[in-house]
N, C-alpha and C positions, 0 to 999 in steps of 0.2 A: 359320381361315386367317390371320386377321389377327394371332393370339396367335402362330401359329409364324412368320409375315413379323420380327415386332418382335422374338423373338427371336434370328432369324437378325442380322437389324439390331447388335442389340447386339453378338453373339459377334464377329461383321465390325470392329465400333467398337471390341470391349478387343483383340481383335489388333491394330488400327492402335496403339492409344496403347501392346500391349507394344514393337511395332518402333522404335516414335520414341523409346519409352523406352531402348530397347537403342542406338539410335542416336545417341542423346545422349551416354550413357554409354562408346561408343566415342567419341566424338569431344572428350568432357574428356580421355578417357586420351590419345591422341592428341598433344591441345597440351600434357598433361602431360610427355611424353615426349620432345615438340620441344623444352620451355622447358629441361629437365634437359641437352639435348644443348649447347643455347646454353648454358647455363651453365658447364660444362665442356667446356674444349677437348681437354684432355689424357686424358677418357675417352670420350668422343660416340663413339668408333667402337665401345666393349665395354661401354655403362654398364652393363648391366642388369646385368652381372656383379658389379658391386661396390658397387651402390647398391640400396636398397628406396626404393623410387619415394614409398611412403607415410609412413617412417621417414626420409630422407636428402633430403629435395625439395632441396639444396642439390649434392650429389654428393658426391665426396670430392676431400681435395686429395694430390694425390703430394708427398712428404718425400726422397725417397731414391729412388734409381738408382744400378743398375753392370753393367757388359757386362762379363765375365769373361773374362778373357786380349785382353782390346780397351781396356784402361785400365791406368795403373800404378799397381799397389798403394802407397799412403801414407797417412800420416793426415788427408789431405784428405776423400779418398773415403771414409772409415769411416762406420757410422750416427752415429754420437756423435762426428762431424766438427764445430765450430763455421764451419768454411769453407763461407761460402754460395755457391751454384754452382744459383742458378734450377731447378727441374723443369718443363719446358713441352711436354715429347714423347717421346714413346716410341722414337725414334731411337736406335741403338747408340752408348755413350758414358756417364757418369758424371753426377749431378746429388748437393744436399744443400741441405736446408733449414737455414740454424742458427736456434737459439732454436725447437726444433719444438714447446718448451711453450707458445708463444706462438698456437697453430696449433689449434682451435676445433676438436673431435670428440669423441665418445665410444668410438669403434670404431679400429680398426688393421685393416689389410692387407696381407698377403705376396702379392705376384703373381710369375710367372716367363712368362718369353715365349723364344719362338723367333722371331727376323727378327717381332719383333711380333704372332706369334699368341701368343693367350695359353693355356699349357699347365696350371698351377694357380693357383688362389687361396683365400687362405684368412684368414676373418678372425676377429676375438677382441678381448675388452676392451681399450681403451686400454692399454697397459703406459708406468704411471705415469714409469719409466727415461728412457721414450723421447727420446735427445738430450741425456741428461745425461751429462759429461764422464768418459771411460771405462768405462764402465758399457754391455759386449756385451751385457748380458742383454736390453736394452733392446728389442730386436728379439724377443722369447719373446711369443707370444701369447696372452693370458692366456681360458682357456674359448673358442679355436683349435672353429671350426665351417666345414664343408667350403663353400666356394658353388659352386667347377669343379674339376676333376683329371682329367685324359687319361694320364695318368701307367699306364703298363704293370704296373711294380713300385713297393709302395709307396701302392698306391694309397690315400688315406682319409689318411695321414700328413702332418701338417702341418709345414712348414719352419721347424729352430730356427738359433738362431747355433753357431757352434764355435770352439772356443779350441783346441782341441787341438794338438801338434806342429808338424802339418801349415797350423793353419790363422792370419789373421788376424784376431783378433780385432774384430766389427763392418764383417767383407765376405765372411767365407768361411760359408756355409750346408748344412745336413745335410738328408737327407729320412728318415730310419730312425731307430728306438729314442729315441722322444719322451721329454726329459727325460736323455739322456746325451750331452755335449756334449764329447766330446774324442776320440772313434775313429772317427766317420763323415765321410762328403765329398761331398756333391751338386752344388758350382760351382766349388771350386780348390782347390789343393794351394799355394796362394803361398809360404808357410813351408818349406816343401821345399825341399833342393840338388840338385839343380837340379829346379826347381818342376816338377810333373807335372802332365796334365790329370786333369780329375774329374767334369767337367761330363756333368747327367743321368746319372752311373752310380747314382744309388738311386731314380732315377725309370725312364730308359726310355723314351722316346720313341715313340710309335703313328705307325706310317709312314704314317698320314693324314697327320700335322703333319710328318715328315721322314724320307726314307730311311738317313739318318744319324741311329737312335737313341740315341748318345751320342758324346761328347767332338767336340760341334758348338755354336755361337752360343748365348748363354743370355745371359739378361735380367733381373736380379732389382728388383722395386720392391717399396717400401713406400708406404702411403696412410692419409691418418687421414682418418676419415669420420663 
């Protein structure tokens, strides 16, 4: 009796120490999670989207913003803008980092948002370009790996820049046929007389995020992380 008492004893004992163990273990993650959210202001509402908690304890920082047909196209606004214009929210409207070589990451990030949901992101090796004077390529992401995409059509495909006719170079973005950069249009037609919409047509919208699947509010950032 005594041999099975002592055992039960024990089995009772390593369950308590796995629960505290588990319990611990939630509650590092926990302040890990708070401390990342305090650290960044400009992602704490979507981190987990764009950061690895274990890899990025820092977060990432936004470089570039543009609300599409809510801004006028110039060479302010381009990614490869020298004019600094602060990124601190996700509000509809334009931002740019200059000197983004100056700007501490290994990683790049294309995000798109509707009114602030965020509809894909995608992210890929730093591209070396990034911010260097004319140079659209700058925004291409080099080994481009999926983190989210709600996207209807298109889905899996990562967003490049477009030079094409149609578009300006370092503001207008494609979502189809990765790697050919002058016949598609996922955010504006600015280049065009009289400029046409284009917004979400190679994406598609899931009427969870809006009943207006295209040529509605669109968001595009970039983030080195």
């Amino acid at each position: 009796m005594e041999t099975k008492i002592s055992s039960l004893e024990r089995n009772v004992q390593s369950g308590e120490q796995e629960r505290m163990e588990l319990q611990k273990s939630n509650m590092k993650q926990e302040v890990t999670i708070s401390q990342l959210q305090a650290d960044n202001r400009f992602l704490n509402q979507s981190l987990t989207i764009y950061c690895d908690f274990k890899l990025r304890p820092n977060g990432c920082a936004p470089v570039w913003k543009h609300s599409y047909y809510q801004v006028t196209p110039n060479n302010n606004v381009s990614t490869f803008s020298t004019f600094n214009k602060p990124c601190i929210d996700l509000s509809d409207g334009w931002c740019n980092v200059a000197n983004k070589d100056t700007i501490e990451g290994s990683e790049q990030v294309t995000a798109a948002y509707h009114h602030g949901t965020v509809v894909y992101a995608y992210r890929g090796d730093r591209n070396p370009q990034l911010g260097k004077a004319l140079q659209w390529r700058d925004a291409i992401l080099n080994n481009p790996f999926k983190i989210t995409d709600h996207c209807t059509s298109n889905n899996g495909v990562a967003p490049e820049p477009e030079v094409g006719s149609h578009a300006i170079p370092g503001i207008t973005f494609d979502k189809q046929n990765p790697g050919e950069y002058t016949k598609h249009c996922d955010t504006d037609h600015y280049a065009m007389s009289p400029p046409t919409d284009c917004r979400w047509l190679k994406c598609i919208l899931p009427t969870q995020i809006s009943t207006t699947t295209s040529l509605t509010q669109m968001t595009v950032a970039i983030y080195l992380c």
